[in-house]
Backbone as CSV, one residue per row, in Angstrom:
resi,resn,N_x,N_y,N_z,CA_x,CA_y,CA_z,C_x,C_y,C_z
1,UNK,45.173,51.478,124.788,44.572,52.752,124.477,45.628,53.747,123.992
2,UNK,46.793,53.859,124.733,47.436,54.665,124.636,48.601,54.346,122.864
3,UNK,48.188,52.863,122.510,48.574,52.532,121.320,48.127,52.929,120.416
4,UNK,46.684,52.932,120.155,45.614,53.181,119.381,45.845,54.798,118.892
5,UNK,45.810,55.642,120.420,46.211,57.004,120.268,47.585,57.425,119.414
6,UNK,48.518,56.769,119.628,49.871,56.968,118.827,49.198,56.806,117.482
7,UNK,48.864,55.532,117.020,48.886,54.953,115.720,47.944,56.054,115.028
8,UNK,47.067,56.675,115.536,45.748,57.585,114.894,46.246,58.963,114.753
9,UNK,47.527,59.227,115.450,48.277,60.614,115.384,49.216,60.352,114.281
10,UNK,50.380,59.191,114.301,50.972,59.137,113.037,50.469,58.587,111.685
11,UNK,49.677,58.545,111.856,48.525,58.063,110.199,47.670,59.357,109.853
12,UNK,47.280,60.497,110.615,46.959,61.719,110.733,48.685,62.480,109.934
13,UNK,49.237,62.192,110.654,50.342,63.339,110.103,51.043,62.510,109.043
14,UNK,51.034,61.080,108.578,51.446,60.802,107.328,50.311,61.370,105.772
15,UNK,48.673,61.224,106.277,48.197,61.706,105.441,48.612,63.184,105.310
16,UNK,48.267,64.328,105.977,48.643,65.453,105.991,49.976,65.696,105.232
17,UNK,50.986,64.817,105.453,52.507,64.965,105.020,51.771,64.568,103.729
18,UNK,51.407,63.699,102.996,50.955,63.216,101.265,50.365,64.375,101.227
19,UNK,49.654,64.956,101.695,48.573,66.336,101.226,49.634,67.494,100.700
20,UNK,50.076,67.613,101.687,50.749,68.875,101.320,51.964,68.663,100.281
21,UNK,52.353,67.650,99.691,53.943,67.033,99.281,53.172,67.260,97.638
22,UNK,51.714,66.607,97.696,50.991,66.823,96.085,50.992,67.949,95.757
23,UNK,50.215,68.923,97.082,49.871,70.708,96.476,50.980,71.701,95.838
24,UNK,50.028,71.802,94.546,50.957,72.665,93.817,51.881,73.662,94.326
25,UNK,52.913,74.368,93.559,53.237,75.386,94.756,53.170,76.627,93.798
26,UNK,53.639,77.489,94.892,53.072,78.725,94.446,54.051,79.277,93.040
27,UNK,55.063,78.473,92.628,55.799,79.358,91.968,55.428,78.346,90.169
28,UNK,54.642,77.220,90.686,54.154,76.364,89.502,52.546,76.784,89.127
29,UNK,52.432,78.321,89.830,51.220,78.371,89.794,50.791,79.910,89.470
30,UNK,52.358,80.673,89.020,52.102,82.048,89.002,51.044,82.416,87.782
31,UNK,50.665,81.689,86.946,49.448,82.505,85.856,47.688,82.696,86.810
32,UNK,47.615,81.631,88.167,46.767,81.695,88.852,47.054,82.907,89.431
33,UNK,45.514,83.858,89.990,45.290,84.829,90.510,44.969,84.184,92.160
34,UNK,45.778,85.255,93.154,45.337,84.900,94.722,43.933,84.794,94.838
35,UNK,43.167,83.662,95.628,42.396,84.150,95.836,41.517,85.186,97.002
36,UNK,40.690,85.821,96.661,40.568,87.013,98.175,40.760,86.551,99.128
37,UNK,41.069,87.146,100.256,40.735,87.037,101.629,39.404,86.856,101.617
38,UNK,39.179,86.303,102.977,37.611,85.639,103.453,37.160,87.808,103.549
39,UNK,37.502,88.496,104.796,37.583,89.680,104.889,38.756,90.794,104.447
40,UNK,38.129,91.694,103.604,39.001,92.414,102.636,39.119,93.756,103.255
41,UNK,39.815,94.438,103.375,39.697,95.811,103.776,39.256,96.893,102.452
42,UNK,38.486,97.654,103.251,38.088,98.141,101.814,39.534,99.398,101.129
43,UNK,38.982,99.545,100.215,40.077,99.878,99.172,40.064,101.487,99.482
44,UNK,41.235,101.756,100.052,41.855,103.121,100.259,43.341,103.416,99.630
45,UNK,42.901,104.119,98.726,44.111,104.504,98.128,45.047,106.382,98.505
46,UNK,46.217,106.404,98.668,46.832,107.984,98.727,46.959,107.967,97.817
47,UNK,47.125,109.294,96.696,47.720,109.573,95.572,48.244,110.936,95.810
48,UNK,49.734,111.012,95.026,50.408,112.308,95.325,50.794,112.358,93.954
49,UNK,50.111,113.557,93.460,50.405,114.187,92.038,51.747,115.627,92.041
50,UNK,52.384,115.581,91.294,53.175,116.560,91.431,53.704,116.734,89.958
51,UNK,54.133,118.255,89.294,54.338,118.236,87.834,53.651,118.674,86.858
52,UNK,51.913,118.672,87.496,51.329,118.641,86.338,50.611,119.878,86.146
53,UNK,51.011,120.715,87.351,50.323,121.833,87.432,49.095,122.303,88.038
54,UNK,48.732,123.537,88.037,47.655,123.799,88.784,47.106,122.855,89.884
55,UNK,45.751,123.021,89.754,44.924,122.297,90.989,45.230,120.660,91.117
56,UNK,45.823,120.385,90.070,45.545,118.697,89.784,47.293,118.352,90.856
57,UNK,47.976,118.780,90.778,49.425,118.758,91.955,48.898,118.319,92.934
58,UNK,49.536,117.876,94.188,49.133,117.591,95.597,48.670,116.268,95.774
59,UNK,48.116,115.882,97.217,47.801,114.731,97.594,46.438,114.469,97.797
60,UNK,45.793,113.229,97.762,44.320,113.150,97.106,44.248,111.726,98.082
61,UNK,43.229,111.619,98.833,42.399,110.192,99.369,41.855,109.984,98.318
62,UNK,41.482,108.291,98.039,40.610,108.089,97.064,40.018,106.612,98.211
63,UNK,38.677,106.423,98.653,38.123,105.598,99.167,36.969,105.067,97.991
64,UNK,37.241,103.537,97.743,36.247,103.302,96.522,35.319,102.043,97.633
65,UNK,33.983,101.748,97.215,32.970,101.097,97.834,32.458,101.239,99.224
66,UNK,31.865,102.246,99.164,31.230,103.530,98.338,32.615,104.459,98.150
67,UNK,32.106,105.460,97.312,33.785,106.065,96.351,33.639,107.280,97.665
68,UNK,34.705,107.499,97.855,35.006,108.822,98.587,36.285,109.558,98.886
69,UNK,36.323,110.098,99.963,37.704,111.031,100.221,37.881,112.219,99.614
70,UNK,39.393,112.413,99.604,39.613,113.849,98.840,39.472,114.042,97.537
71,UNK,39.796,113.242,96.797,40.168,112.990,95.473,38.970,113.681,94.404
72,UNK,39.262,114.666,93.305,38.323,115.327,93.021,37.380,114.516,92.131
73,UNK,37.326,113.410,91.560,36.342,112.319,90.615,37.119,111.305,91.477
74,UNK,36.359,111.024,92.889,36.124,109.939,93.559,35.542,108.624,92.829
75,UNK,34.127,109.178,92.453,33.208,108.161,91.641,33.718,107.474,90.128
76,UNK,34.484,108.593,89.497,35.096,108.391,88.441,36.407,107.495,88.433
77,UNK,36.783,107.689,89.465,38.362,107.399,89.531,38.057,105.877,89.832
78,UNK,36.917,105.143,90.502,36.502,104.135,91.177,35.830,103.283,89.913
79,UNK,35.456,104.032,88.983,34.927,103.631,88.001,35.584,102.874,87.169
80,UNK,37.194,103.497,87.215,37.966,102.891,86.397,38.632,102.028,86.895
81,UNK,39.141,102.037,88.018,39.458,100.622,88.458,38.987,99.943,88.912
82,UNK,37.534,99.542,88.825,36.888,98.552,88.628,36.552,97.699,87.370
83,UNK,36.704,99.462,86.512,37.117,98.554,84.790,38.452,97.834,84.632
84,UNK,39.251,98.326,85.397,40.574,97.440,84.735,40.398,95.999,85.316
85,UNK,39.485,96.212,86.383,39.883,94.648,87.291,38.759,93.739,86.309
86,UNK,37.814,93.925,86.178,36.884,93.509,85.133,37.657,92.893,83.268
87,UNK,38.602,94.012,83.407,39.238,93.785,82.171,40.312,92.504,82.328
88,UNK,40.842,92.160,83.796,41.617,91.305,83.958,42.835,91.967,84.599
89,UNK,43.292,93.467,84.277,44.401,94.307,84.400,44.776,94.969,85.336
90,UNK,46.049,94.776,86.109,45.797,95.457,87.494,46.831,96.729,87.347
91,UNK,45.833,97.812,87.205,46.329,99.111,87.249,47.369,99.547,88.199
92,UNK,47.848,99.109,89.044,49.294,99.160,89.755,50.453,98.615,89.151
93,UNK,50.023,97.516,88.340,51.602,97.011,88.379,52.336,97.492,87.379
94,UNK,53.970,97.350,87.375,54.750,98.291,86.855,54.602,97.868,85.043
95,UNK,55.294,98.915,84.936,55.176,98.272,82.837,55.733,96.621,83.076
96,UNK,55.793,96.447,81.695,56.728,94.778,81.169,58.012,95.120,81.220
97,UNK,58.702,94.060,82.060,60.792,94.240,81.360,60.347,94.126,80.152
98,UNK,61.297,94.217,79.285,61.760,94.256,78.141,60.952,94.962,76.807
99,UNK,59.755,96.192,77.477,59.052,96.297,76.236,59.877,97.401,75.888
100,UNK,59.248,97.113,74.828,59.557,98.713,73.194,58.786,99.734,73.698
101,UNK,59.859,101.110,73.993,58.451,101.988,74.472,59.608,103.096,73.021
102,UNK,58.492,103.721,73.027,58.720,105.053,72.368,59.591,105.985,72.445
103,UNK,60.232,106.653,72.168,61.268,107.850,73.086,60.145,109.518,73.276
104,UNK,58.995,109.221,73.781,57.978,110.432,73.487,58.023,110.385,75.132
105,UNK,58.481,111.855,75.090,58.047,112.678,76.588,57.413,113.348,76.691
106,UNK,56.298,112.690,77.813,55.176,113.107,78.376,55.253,114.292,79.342
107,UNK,56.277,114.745,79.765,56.156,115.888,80.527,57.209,115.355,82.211
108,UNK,56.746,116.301,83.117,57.478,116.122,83.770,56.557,115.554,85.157
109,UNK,55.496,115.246,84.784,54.934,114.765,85.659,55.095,113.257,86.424
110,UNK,55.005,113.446,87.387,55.152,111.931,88.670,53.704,112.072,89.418
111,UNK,53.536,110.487,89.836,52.582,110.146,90.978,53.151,109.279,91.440
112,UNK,52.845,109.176,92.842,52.665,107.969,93.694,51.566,107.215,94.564
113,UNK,51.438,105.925,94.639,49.840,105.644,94.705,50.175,104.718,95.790
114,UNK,49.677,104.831,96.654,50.116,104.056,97.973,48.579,103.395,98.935
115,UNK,48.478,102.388,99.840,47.327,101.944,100.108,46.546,100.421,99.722
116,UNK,45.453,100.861,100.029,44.907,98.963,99.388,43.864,99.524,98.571
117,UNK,44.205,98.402,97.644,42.855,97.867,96.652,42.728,96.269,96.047
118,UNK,41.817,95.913,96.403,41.151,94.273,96.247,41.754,93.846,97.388
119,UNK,42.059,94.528,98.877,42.474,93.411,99.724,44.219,93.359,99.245
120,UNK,44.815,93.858,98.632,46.066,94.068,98.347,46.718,95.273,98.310
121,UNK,48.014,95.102,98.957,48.880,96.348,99.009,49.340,97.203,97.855
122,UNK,49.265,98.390,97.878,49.869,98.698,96.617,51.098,99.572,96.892
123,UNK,51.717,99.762,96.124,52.671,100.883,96.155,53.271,101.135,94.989
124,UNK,52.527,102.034,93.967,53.409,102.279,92.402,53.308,103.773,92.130
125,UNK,54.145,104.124,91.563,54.836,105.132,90.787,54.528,104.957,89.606
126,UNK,54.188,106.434,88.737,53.706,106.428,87.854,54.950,107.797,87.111
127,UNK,55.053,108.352,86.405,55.775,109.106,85.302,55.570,109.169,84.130
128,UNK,56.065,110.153,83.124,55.683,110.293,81.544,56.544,110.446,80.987
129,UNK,58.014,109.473,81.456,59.491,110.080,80.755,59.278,109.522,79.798
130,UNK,58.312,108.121,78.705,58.476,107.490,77.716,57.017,107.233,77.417
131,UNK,56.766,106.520,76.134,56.014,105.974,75.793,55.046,104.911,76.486
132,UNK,55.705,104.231,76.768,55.312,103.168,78.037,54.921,104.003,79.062
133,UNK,55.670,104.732,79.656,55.064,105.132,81.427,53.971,106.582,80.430
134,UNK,54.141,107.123,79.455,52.440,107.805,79.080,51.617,106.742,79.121
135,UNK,51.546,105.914,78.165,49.997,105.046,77.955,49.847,104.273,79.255
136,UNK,50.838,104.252,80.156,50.384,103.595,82.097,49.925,104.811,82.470
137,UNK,50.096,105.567,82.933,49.159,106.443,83.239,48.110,106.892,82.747
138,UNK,47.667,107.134,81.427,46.889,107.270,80.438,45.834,106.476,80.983
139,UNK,45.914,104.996,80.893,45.057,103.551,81.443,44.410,104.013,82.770
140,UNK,44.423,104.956,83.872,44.192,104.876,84.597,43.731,106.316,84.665
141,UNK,43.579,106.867,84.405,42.943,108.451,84.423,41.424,108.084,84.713
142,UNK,40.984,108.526,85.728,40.620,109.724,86.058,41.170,109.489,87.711
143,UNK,41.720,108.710,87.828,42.884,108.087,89.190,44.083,109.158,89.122
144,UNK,44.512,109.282,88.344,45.856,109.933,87.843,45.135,111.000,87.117
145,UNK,45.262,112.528,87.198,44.833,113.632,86.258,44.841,113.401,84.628
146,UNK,44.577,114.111,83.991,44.474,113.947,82.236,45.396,115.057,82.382
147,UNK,46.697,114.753,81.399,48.118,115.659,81.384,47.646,115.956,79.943
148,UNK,47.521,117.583,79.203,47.929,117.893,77.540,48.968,118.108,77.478
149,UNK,49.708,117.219,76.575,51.003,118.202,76.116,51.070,119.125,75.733
């Protein structure tokens, strides 16, 4: 009995050992998207505007599904990042290394966006010192204020 038991534990952990030795790994697999958690926390974002003047400055809750908090276009702001995720595009992440941005300054405005959305952490910084960090912020307005030059 006590043979049987051995032999059914190491034929258990040799299959398991083949299982896991095939599965892809994660770094042969970066064009794949995570998939969700079983339970997601819902999506609470901080945003701290500063730079841009008037009322739109300061710090803002943004709670999306159902949209809420401080944030003055809750519904709006929720609107759009649900378009980017729809679009494929995840409105947090930083520009591309190596792109061509413009030498056009957007002003002197900064954000910081801290919190979850899709069940993922965020933490990005936003600015308008170039071409690139305008049209990233731009992408995400009504999250981030509408800046005129």
């Amino acid at each position: 009995m006590l043979r049987r038991l051995a032999f059914t534990a190491a034929t258990a952990a040799a299959a398991s050992a083949a299982a896991l030795s095939a599965a892809p790994t994660a770094a042969a697999d970066t064009d794949l998207l995570p998939l969700p958690p079983l339970f997601t926390a819902p999506d609470q974002l901080t945003i701290t505007v500063q730079g841009v003047g008037g009322d739109a400055d300061g710090t803002y809750e943004l709670e999306c599904g159902p949209a809420g908090g401080t944030h003055p276009n809750a519904a709006g702001a929720c609107r759009r990042l649900d378009e980017q995720a729809a679009e494929g595009r995840d409105p947090f992440a930083p520009r591309q290394r190596g792109a061509m941005c413009t030498m056009q300054y957007g002003g002197p405005a900064t954000a910081h966006v801290t919190g979850i959305w899709h069940g993922r952490p965020v933490d990005a910084t936003y600015d308008r010192g170039d071409g690139c960090e305008v049209a990233r912020w731009d992408a995400v307005v009504p999250v981030l204020p509408a800046v005129r030059a």
